[in-house]
C-alpha positions in Angstrom: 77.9 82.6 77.8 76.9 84.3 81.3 74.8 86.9 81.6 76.9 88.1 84.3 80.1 87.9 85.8 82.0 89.0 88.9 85.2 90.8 89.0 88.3 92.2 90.7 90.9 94.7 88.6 93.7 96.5 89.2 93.3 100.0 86.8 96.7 101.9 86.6 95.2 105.8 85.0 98.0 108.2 83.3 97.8 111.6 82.5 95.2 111.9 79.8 93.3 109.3 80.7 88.9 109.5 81.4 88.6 110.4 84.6 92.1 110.4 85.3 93.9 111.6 88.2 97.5 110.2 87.8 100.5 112.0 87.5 102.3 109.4 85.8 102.2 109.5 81.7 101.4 106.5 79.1 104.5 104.7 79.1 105.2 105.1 82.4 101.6 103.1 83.3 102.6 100.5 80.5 105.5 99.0 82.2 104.4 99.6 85.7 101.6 97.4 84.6 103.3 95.5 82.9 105.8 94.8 86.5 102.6 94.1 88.3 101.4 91.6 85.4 105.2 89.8 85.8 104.1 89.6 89.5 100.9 88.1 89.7 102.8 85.9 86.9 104.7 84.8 89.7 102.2 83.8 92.2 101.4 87.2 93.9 98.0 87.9 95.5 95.7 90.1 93.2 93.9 91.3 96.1 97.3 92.6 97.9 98.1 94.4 94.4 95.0 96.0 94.0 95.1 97.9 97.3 98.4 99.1 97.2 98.9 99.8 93.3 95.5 100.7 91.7 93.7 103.6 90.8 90.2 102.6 91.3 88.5 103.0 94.7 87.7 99.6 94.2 91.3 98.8 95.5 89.7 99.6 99.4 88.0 96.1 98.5 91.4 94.3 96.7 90.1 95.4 93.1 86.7 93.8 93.4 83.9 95.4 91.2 81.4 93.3 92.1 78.7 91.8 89.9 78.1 93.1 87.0 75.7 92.6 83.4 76.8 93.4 79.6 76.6 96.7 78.9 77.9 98.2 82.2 81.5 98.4 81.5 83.6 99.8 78.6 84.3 97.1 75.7 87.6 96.2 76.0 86.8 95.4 79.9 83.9 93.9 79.2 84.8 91.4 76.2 87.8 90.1 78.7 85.9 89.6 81.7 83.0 87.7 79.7 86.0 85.6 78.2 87.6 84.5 81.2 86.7 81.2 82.7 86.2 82.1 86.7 89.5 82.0 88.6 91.1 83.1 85.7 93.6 86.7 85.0 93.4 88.4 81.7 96.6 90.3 80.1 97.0 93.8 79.9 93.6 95.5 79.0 93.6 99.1 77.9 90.4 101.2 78.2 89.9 104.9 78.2 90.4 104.9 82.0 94.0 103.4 81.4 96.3 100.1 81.7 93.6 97.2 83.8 94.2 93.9 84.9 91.0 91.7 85.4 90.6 88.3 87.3 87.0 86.9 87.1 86.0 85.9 90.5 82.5 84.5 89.8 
């Protein structure tokens, strides 16, 4: 198992949410990430996603986080981006900060 990993998400907050600054409620984020899992399903770019649908300033750079160790992220985030082989998209990933999803880059 790595050490580290490198990432890109797509976060979609909703009312309630840590840190959150969406309008939108729960369910609402549930099936709009949901839509935008259907898309990248489909052969969409992740990157093109990111900037125009996510929450997390990280979209000015198409989602990408960067590199990052165990321990730095939340466990829900963490345990998918650790189990994705590189090149790889997880589901839907819910975290305190809301609906993510993760594509392992390196």
């Amino acid at each position: 198992m790595p050490d580290r990993v490198r990432a890109s998400h797509i976060l979609l907050m909703y009312q309630g949410s840590m840190r959150s600054t969406a309008s939108r409620d729960k369910e609402a984020a549930a099936s709009e990430i949901q839509s935008l899992a259907a898309e990248l399903a489909g052969g969409a770019d992740f990157a093109a996603l990111a900037r125009s649908h996510s929450d997390c300033p990280s979209k000015a750079r198409g989602g990408d986080l960067g590199e990052f160790g165990r321990g730095q992220m939340v466990g829900p985030f963490e345990d998918a981006a650790f189990g994705l082989d590189v090149g790889a998209t997880s589901g839907v990933v819910e975290t305190p900060f809301g609906y993510h999803i993760i594509r392992r880059t390196a």
